[in-house]
N, C-alpha and C positions, 0 to 999 in steps of 0.2 A: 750552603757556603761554608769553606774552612775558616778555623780561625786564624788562617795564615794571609786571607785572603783581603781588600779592602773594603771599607762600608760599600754597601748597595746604595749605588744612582737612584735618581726619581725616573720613573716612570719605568720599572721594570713591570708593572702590572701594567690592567688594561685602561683603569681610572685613573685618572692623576689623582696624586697624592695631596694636593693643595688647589683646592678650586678660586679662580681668581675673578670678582664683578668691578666695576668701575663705576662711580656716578656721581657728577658734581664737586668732585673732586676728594672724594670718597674713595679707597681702594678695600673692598672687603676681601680678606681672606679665610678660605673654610676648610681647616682641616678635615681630611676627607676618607677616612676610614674608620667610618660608623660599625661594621663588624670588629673591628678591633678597638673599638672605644679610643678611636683616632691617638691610641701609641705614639709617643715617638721613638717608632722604630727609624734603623738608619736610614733607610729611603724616606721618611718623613722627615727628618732633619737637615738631607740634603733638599727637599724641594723647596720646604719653607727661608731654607737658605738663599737657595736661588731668588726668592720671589722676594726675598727683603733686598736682596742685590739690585732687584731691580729697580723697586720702587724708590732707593736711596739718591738713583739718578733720575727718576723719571720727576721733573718741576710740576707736573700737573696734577701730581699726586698731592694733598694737602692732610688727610687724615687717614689712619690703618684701626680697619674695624678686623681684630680676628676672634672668631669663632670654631664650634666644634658640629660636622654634623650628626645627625642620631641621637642615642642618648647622654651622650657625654661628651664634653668639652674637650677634654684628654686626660687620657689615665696614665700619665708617665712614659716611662720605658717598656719598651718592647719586653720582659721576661725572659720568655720562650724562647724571643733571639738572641738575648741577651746567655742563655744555657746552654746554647746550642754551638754560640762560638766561646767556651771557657777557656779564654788564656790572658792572662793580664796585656797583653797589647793590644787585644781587641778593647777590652774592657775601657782601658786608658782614652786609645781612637773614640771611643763612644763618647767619654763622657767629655774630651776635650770638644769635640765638635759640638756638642748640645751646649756646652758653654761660649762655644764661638757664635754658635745664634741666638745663645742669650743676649747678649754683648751686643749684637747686632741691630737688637730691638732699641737698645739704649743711645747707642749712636746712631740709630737713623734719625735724618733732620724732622721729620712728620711724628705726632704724636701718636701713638698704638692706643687703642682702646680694646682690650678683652671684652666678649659678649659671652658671658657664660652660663649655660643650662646643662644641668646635669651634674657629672661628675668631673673634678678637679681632682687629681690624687696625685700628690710626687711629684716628677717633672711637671706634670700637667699644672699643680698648683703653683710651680715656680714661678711658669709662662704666666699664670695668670696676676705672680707679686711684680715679674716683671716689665709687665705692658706698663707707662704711664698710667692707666685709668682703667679699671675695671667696673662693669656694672653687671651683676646676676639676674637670673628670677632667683624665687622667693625660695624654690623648690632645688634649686643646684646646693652643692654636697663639697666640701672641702677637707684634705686631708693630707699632711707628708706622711704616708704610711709603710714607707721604707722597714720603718722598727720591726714593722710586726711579722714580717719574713725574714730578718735579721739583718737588716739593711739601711742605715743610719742614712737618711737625708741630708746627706755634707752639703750635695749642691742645689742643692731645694733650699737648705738652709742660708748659702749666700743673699738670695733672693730676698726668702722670708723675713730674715733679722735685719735686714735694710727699709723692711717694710712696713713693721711694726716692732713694739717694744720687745726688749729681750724675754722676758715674763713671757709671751705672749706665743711668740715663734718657739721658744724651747718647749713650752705646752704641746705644739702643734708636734713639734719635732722627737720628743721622750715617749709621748704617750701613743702618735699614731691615731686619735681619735678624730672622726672625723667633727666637722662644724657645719651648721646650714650656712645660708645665706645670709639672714640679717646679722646672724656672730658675726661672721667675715666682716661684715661691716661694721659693728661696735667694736672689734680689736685693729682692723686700718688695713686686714687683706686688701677688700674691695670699698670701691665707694658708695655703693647702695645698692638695694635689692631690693625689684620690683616683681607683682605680679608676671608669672610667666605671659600673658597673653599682652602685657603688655612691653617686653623687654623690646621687642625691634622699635618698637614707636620711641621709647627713652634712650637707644643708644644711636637712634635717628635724630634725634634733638639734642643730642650733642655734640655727635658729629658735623652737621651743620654749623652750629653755634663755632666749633673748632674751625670749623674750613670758612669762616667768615671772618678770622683775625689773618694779621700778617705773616704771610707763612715765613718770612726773616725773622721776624721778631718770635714768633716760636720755637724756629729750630735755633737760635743762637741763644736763645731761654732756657731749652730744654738742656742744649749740652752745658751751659752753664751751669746748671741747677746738678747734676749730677757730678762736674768735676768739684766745683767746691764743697759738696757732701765731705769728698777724703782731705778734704784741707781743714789744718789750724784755722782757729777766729780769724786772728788777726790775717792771715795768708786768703781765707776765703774774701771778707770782707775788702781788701786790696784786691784781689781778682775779680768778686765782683761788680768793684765800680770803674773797672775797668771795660766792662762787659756793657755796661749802665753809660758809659757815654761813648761806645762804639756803637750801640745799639741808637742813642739818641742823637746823633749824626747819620743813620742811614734815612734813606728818604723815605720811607715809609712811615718811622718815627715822623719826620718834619709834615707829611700831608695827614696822619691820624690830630696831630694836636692842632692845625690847621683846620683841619675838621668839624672839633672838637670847639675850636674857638665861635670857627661859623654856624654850627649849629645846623650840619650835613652829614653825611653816610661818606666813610672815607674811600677812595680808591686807591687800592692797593697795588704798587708795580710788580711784575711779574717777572722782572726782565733780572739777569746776570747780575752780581754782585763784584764790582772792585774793592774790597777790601784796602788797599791804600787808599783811597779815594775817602777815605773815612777817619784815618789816622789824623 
């Protein structure tokens, strides 16, 4: 490819780029090029694009498990293609579109949950400050190691420094050292680290546990929860008890505390959202 040329499509090799399972309303996605320590090269970027496109619309999706297969989770950027097309408007194209599927993870209505074994470096460890919810084995490996090739983690760092304290991500980000598992979890990368043999069973029980609340009430949690992040006190707090009794007006809310009263398993509606209807 020149560097005059546009990012590479999915599916220009014989595998796809992003393997996609369904179950119970569970969508796993498994980044899928294990010889390349599932890079986000630009054909990786475009698929996993796609596949969060889709999921965004599909309502029977209720939780996003992504994972890496092989030995690593993901190692960042592609390098090698990143060398191979040297011109600042590739460079740009690259990294604006990895930030458009960052983004993407955060406005989806469905919670993401990272499944991480192996290695997390760079991009890879972005993806993984950026899912909602991350859980390891014991034995995955973390690192923004941009520095150590001469290459500062700016957008690894948006991720990181939202995710834990400044102390904490500028560590990760100056020195380039990597961290195991249970670190990631006493500085607030990830939420916990289990035994490797046991990680599908524990991001299977949560998963569940996730796809067994209201998926309204989640996805208008979630995006709540991140826009008053960049707001004032006072500006957060007035958004979100605004959010607090648009939420407590949808009928979901009305049959959980119904439920709740009766001393039953709620059922949840599935069905379309009027938004005036709740004003």
């Amino acid at each position: 490819m020149s560097d005059s040329e546009t990012l590479e499509k999915p599916g220009t090799d014989a595998a796809p780029y992003v393997l996609r399972s369904d179950d119970g309303g569970v969508a796993s996605l498994t980044l899928n090029r294990p010889d390349e320590l599932n890079a986000l090269s630009a054909g990786m970027l475009a698929a996993l694009q796609s596949e969060l496109n889709a999921i965004a619309g599909d309502s029977a999706v209720r939780v996003v498990v992504l994972s890496g297969a092989g030995r690593a989770f993901c190692a960042g950027h592609n390098l090698k293609q990143m060398r191979a097309n040297y011109s600042r408007e590739y460079q740009s194209q690259l990294f604006a579109t990895c930030s458009k599927m960052m983004q993407s993870i955060l406005q989806l209505p469905q919670p993401v949950v990272a499944k991480v074994s192996g290695l997390a470096t760079a991009a890879g460890c972005q993806l993984v400050a950026t899912c909602d919810l991350a859980v390891a084995a014991e034995s995955a490996r973390f690192a923004t190691s941009g520095i150590n090739v001469g290459l500062f983690c700016s957008t690894p760092g948006v991720a990181v420094g939202r995710t834990m304290t400044r102390k904490h991500a500028m560590d990760l980000l100056l020195t380039g050292d990597f961290v195991d598992a249970p670190r990631a979890a006493e500085i607030g990368l990830i939420n916990t680290s289990v035994p490797e043999a046991e990680l599908d069973a524990e991001v299977d029980v949560l998963a569940a546990k996730l796809a067994a609340k209201s998926a309204f009430a989640l996805a208008l949690g979630k995006q709540a929860f991140y826009r008053q992040l960049e707001m004032g006190i006072g500006e957060a707090y007035a958004f979100a008890g605004e959010e607090m009794a648009r939420n407590m007006m949808d009928r979901d809310a009305a049959e959980g505390i119904d439920a709740f009263i009766e001393k039953r398993d709620p059922e949840w509606d599935q069905g379309p959202r009027d938004d005036s209807a709740q004003d």
